[in-house]
C-alpha positions in Angstrom: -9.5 9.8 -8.3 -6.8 11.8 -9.4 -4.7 10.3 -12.5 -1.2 11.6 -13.2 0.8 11.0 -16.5 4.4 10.8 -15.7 7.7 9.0 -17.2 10.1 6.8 -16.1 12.1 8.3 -13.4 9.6 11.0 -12.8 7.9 11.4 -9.3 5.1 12.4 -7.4 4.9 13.7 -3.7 2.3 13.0 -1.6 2.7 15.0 1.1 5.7 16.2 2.5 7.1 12.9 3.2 6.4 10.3 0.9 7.7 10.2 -2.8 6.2 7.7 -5.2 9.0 7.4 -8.3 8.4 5.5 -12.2 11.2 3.1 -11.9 10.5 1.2 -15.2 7.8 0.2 -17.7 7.3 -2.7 -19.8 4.4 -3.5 -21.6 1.5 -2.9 -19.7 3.3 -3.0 -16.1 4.7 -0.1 -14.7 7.0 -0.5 -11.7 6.9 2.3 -8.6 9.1 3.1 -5.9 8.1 3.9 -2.8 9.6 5.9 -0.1 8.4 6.8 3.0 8.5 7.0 6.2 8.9 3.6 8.4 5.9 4.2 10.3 4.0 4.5 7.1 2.6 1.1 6.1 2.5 0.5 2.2 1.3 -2.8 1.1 -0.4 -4.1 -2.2 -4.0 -3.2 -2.2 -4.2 -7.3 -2.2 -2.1 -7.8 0.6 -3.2 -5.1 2.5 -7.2 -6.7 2.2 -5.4 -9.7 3.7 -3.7 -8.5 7.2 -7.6 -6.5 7.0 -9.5 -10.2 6.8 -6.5 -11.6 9.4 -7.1 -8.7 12.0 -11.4 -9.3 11.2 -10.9 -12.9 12.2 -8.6 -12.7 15.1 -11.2 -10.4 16.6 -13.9 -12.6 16.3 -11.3 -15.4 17.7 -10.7 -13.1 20.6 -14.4 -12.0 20.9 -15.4 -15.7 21.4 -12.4 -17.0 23.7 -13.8 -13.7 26.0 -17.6 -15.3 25.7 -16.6 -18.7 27.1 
């Protein structure tokens, strides 16, 4: 893992395309901003484990509807 130090309003670029900005810190939260492109998904990592357990189960919805 790479760890980066930066201050509020500083950035990062990941890639050529996507720019992760320190918007604000309080305390022990720090809040990003995020742009990139549209087609780029960014989610929480706990909502992104979600849609990943949603799309698992469909599947197996799908995979038995196709069985009977």
């Amino acid at each position: 893992m790479l760890v980066l130090s930066r201050h509020r309003d500083e950035s990062i670029m990941i890639g050529d395309n996507i720019v992760i900005t320190v918007v604000d810190i309080r305390g022990d939260k720090v809040r990003l901003g995020i742009q990139a492109p549209t087609e780029v998904p960014v989610h929480r990592q706990e909502v992104y484990e979600a849609i990943l357990r949603e799309r698992s189960q469909n599947l197996g919805d799908q995979a038995a509807s196709a069985s009977s």
